[in-house]
Backbone atoms as SQL, in Angstrom:
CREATE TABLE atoms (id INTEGER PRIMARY KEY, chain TEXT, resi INTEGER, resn TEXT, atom TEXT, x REAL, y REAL, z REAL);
INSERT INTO atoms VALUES
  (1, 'A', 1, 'UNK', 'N', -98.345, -194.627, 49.773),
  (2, 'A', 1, 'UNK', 'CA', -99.223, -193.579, 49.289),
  (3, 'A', 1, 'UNK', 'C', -98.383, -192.417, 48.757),
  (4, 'A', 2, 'UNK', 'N', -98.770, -191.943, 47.766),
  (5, 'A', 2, 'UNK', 'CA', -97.908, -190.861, 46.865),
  (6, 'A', 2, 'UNK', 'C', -98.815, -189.269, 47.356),
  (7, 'A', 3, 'UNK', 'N', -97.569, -188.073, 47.690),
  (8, 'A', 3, 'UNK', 'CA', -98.250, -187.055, 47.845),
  (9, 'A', 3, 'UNK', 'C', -97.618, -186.042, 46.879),
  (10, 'A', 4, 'UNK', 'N', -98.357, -185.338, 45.924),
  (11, 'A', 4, 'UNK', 'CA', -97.863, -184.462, 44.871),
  (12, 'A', 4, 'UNK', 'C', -97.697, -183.580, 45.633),
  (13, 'A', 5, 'UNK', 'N', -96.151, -182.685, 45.420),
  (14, 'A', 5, 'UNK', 'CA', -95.586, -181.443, 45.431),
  (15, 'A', 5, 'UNK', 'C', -96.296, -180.899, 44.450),
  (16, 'A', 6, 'UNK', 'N', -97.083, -179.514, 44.956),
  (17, 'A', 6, 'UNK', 'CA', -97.690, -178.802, 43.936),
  (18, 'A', 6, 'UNK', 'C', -97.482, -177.455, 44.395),
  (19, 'A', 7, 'UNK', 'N', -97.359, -176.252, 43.335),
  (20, 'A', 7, 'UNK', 'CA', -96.906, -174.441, 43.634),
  (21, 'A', 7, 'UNK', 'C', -98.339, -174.956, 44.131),
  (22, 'A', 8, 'UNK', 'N', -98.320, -173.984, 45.276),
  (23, 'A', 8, 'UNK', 'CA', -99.414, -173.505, 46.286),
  (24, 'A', 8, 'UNK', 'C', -99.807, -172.435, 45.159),
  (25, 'A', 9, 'UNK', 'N', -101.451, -172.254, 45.157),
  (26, 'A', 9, 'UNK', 'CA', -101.976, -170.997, 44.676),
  (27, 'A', 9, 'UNK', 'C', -102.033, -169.882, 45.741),
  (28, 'A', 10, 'UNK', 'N', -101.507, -169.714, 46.436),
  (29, 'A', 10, 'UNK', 'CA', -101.183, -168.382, 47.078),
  (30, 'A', 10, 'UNK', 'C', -99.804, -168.076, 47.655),
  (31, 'A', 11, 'UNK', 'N', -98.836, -168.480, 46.901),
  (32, 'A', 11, 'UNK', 'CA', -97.650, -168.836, 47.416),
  (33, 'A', 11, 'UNK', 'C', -96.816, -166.985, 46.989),
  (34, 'A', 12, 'UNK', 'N', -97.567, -166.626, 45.678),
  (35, 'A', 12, 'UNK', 'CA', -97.205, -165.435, 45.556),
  (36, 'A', 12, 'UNK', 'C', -98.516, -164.359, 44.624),
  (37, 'A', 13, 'UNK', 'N', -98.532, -163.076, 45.253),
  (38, 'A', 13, 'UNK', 'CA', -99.664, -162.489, 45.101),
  (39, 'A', 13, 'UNK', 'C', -100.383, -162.458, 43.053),
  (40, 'A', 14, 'UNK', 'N', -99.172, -161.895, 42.149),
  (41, 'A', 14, 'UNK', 'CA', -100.097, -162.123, 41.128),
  (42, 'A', 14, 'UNK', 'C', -100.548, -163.403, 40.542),
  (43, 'A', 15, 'UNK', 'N', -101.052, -163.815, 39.021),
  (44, 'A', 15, 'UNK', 'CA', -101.023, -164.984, 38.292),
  (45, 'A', 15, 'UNK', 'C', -99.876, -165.399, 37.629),
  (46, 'A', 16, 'UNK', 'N', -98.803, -164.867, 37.426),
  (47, 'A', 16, 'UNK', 'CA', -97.279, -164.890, 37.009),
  (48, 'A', 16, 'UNK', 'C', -96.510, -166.303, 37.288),
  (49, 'A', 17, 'UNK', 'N', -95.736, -166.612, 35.721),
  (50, 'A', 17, 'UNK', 'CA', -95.145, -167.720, 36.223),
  (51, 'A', 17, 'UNK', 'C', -94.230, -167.984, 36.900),
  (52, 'A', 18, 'UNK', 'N', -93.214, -168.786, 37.326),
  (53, 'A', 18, 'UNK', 'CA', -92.041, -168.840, 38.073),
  (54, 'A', 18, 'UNK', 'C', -91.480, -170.279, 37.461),
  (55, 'A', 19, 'UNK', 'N', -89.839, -169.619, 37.948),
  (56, 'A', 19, 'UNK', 'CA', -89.024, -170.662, 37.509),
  (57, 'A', 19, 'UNK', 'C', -88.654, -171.582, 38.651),
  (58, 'A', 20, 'UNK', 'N', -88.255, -172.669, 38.734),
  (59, 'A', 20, 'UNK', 'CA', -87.468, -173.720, 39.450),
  (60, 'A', 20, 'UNK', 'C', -86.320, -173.196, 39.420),
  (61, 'A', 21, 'UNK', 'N', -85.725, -172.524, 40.725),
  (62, 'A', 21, 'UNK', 'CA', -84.305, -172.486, 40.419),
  (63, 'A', 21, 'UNK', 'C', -83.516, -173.268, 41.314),
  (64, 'A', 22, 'UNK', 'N', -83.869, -173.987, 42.550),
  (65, 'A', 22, 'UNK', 'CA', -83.027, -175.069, 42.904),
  (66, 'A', 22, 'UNK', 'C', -84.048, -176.219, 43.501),
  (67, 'A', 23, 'UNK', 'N', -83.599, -177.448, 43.489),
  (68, 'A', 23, 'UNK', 'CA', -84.086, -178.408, 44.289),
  (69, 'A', 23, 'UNK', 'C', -83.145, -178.464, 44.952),
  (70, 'A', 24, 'UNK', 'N', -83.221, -178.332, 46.685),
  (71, 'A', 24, 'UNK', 'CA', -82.449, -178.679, 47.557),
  (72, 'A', 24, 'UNK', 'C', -82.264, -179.914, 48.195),
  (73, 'A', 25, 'UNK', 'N', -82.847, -181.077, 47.499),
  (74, 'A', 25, 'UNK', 'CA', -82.796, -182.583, 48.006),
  (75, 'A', 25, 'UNK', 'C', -82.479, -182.877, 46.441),
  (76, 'A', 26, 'UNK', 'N', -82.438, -184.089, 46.470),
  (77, 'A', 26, 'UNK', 'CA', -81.761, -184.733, 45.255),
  (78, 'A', 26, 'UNK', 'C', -83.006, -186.033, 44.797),
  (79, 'A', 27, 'UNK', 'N', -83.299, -186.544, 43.879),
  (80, 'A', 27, 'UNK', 'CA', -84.044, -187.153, 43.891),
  (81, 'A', 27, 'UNK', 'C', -84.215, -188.470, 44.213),
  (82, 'A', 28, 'UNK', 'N', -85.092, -189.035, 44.926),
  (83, 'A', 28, 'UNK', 'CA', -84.715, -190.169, 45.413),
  (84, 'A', 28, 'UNK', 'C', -84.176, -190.424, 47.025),
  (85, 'A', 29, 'UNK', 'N', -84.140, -188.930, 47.457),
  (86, 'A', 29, 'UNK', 'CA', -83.450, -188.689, 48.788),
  (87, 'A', 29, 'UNK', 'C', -85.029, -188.677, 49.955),
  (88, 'A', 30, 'UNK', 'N', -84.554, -188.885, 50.594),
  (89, 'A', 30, 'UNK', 'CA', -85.525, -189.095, 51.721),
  (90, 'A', 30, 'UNK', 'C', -85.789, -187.875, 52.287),
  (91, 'A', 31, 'UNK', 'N', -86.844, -187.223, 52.773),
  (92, 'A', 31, 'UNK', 'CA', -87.222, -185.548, 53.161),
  (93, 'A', 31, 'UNK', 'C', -88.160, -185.696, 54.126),
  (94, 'A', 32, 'UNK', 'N', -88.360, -184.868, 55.465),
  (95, 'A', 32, 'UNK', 'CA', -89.090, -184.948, 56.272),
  (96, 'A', 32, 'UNK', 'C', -89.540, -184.276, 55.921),
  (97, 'A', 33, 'UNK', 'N', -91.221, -184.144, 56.474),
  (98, 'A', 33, 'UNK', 'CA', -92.415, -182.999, 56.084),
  (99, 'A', 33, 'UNK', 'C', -92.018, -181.967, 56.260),
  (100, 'A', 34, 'UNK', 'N', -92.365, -180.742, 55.835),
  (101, 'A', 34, 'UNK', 'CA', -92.177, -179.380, 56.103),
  (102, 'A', 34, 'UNK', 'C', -91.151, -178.923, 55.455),
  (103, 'A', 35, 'UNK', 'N', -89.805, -179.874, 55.519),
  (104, 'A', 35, 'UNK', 'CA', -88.319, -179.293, 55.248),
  (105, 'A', 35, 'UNK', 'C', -88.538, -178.742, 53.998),
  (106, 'A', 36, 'UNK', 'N', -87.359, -177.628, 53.906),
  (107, 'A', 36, 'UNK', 'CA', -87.202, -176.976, 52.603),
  (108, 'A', 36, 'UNK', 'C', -86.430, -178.183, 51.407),
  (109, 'A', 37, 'UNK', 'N', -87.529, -178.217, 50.808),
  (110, 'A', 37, 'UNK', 'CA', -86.745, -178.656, 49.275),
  (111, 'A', 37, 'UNK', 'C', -86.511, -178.431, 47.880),
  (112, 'A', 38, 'UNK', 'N', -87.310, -177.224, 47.694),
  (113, 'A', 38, 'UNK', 'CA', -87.211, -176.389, 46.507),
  (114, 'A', 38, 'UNK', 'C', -87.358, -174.917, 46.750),
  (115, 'A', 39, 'UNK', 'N', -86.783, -174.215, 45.168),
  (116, 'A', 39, 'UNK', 'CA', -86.786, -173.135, 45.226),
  (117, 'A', 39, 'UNK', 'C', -87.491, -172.437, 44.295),
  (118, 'A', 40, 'UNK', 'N', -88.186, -171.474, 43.968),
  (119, 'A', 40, 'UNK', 'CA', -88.860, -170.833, 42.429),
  (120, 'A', 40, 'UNK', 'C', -89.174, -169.237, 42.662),
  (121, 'A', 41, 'UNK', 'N', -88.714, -168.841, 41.370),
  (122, 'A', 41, 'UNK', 'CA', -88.352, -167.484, 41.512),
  (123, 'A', 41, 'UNK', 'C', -89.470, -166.906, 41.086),
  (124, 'A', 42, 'UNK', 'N', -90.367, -165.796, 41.112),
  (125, 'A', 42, 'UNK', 'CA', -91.146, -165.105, 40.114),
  (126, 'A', 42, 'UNK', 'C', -90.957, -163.463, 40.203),
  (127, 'A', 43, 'UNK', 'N', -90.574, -163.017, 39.050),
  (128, 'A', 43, 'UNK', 'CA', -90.008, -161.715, 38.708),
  (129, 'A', 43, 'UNK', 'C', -89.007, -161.429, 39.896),
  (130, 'A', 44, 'UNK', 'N', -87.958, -161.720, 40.146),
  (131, 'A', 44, 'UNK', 'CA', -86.785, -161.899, 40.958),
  (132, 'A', 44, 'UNK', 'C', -87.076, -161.687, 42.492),
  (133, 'A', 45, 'UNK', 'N', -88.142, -162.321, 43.130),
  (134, 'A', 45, 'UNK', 'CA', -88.546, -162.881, 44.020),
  (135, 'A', 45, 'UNK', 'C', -88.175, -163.937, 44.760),
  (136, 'A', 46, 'UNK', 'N', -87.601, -164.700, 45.435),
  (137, 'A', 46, 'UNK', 'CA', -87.756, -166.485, 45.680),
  (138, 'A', 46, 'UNK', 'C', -88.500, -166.961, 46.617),
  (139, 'A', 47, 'UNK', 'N', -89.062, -167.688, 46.293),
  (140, 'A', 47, 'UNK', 'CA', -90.263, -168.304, 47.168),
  (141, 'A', 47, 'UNK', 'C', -89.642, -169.662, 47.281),
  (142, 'A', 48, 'UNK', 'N', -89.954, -170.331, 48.805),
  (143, 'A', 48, 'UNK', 'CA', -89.882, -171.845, 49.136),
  (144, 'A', 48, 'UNK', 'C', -90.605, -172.847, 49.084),
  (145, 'A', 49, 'UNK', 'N', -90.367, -173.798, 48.329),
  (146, 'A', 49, 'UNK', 'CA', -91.762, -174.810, 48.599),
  (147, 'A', 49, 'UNK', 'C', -90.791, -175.865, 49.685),
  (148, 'A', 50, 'UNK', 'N', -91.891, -176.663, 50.425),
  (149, 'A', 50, 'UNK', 'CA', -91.887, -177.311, 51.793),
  (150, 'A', 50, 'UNK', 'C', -92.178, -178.593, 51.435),
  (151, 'A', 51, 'UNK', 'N', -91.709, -179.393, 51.720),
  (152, 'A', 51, 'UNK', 'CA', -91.996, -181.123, 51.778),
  (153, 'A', 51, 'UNK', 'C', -93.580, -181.228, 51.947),
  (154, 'A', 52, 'UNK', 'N', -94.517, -181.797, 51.452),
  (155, 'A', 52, 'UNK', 'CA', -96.174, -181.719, 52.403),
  (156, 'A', 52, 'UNK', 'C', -96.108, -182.970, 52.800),
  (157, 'A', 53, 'UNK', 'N', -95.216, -184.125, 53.152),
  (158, 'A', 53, 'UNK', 'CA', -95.267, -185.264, 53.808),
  (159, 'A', 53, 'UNK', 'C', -93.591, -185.604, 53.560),
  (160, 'A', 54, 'UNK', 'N', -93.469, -186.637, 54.532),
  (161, 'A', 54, 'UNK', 'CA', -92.339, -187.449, 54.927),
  (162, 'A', 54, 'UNK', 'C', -91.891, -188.324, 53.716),
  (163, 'A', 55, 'UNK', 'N', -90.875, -188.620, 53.452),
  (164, 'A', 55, 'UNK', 'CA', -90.658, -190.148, 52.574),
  (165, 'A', 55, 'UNK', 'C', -89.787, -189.817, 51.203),
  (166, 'A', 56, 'UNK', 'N', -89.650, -190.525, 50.693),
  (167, 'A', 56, 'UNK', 'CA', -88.865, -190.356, 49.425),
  (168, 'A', 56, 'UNK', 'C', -89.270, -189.509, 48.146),
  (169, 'A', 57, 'UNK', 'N', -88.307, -188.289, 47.866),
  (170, 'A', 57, 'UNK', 'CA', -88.593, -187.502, 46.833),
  (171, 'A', 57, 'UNK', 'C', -88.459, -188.147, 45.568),
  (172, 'A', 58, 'UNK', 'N', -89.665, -187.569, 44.774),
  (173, 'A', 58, 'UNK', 'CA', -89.436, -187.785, 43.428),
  (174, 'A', 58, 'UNK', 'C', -89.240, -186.604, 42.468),
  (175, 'A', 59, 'UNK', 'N', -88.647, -185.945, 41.797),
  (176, 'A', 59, 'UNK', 'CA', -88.877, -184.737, 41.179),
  (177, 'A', 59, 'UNK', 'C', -88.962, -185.148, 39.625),
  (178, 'A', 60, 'UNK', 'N', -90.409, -184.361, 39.419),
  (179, 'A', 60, 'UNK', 'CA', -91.070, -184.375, 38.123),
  (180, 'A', 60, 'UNK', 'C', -90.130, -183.321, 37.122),
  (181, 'A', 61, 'UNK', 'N', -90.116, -181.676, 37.714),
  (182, 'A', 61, 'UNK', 'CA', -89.794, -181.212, 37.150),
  (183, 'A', 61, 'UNK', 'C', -88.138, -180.623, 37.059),
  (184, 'A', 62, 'UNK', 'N', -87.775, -180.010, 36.032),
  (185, 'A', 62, 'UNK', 'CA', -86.236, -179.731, 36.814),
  (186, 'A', 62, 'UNK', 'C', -85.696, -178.242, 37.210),
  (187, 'A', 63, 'UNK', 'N', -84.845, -177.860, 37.499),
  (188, 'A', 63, 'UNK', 'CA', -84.345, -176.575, 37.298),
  (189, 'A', 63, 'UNK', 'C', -84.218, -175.701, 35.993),
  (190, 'A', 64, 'UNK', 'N', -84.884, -174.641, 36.406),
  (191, 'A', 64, 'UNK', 'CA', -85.209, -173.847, 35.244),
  (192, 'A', 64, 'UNK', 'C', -86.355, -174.650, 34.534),
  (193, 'A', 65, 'UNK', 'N', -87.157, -175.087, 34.714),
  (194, 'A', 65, 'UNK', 'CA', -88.416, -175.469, 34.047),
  (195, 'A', 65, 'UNK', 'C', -89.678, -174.381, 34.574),
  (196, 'A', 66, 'UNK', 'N', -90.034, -173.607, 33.699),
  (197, 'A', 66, 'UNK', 'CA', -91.392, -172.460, 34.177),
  (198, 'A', 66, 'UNK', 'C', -92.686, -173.427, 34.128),
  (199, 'A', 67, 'UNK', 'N', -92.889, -172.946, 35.788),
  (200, 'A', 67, 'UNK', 'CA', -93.932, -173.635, 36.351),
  (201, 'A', 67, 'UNK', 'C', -95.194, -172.597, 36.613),
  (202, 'A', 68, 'UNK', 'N', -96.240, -172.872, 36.327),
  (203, 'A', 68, 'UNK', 'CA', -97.382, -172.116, 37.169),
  (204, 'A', 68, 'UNK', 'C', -98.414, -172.294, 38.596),
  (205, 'A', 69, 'UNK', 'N', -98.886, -171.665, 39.539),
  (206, 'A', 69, 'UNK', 'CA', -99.393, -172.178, 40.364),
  (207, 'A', 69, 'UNK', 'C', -100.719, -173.604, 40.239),
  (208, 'A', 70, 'UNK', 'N', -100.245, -174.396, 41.116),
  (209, 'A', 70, 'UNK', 'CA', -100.753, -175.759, 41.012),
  (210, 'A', 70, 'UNK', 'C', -100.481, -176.600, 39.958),
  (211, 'A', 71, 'UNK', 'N', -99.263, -176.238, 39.903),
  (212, 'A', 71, 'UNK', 'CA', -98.638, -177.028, 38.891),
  (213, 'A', 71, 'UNK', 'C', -97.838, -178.571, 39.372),
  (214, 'A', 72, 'UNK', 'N', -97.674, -179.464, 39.290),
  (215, 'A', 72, 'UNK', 'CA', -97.061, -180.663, 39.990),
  (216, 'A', 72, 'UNK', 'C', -95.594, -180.401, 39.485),
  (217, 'A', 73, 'UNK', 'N', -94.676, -180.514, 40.849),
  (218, 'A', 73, 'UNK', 'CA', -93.005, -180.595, 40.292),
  (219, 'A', 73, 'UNK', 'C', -92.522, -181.781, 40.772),
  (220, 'A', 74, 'UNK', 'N', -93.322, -182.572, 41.681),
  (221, 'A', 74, 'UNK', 'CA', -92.760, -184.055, 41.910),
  (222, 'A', 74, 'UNK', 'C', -94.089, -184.614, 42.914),
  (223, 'A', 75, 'UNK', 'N', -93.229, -185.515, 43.845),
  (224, 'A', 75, 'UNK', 'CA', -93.916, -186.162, 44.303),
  (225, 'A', 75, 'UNK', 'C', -93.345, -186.930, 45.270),
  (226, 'A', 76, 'UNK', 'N', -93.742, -187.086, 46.998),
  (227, 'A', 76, 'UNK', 'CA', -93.321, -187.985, 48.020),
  (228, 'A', 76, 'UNK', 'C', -94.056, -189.137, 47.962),
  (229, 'A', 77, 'UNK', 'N', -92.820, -190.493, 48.123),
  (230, 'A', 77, 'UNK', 'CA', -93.809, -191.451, 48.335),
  (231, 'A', 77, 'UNK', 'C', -93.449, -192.622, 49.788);
């Protein structure tokens, strides 16, 4: 079963976009739920996104790609 990594819509207070500035797993790497695996900046901010399930990363999007909230940047499967 596949679970999309998606920016949380409340992850930061305005509608503003943000960048990808690191993936901290590699793709294809195995990630437990919760763990930190990305990073995204908005107006020099950084916010964390969190594994939302166990299993093998896929990353859709890359570093430095401007993302908006509920946007898909990969995917556990």
């Amino acid at each position: 079963m596949q679970t999309d990594i998606i920016i949380p819509h409340d992850l930061w207070p305005e509608d503003g976009e943000a960048a990808i500035t690191s993936w901290l797993a590699s793709d294809g790497a195995t990630v437990e739920m919760n763990a930190l695996i990305a990073e995204v900046m908005v107006e020099k901010v950084q916010y964390e996104i969190l594994a939302p399930a166990s299993g093998t990363l896929s990353i859709a999007r890359q570093v430095d790609d401007v993302v908006s909230k509920g946007d898909v940047i990969g995917a556990i499967t």
